[in-house]
N, C-alpha and C positions, 0 to 999 in steps of 0.2 A: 692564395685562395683561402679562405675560410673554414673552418671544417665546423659542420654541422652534425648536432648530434640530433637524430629523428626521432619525436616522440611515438612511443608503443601506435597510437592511435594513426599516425604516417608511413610508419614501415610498412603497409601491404602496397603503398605506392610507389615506395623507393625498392621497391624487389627484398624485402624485407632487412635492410642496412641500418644498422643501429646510428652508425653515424656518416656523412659523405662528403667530400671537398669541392666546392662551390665557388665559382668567382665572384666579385660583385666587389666596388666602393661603398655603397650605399645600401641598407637592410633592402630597401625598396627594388635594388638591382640583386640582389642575392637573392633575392624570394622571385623575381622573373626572371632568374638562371634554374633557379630550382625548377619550378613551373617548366619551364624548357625540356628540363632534363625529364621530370616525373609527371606528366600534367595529373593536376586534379588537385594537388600540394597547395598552392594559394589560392583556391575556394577555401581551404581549411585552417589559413593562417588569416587572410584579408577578408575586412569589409569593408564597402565603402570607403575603399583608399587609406583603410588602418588599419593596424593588427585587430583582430575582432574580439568583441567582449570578454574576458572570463581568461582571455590569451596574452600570457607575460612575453617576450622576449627578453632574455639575457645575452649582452654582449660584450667579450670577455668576463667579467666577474659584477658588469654592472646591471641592474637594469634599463632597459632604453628609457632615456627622459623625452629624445624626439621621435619617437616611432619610426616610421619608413625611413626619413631623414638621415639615421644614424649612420655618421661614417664610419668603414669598417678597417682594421688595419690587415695588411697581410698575416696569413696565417691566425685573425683572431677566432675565437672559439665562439659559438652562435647556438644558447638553446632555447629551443621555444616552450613552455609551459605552461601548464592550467593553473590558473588562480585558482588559490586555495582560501576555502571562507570556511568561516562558523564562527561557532557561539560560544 
């Protein structure tokens, strides 16, 4: 399983859990586990079948290159994050 750590902005849906262990092969199948477990969770990650604008995923220590795609290994660590911009 996965373990996800929930950003501030998800925890009043995951029953406020900083982080949670999640099954999934594929980002795409771990955010519809998630979605299972917490609904409301991937309206906040996904749009139109992508991570949504401004929204990073890191998996294990990389960023995803293929978005949903990304296979996941047991036990890798999964955080989701706000792009951060300026000037």
């Amino acid at each position: 399983m996965a373990r996800v750590f929930v950003p501030y902005n998800m925890r009043k849906l995951a029953g406020g859990k900083t982080e949670v262990n999640v099954p999934g092969k594929t980002l795409r199948e771990l955010i519809e586990n998630l979605e299972a477990r917490f609904p409301g969770m991937k309206e906040l990650i996904v749009e139109d079948d992508r991570l949504k604008p401004g929204l990073a995923a890191i998996v294990g220590e990389q960023p995803t290159r293929q978005g949903l795609m990304t296979k996941l290994e047991p036990e890798t660590e999964v955080h989701f994050l706000p792009a951060i911009s300026g000037g």
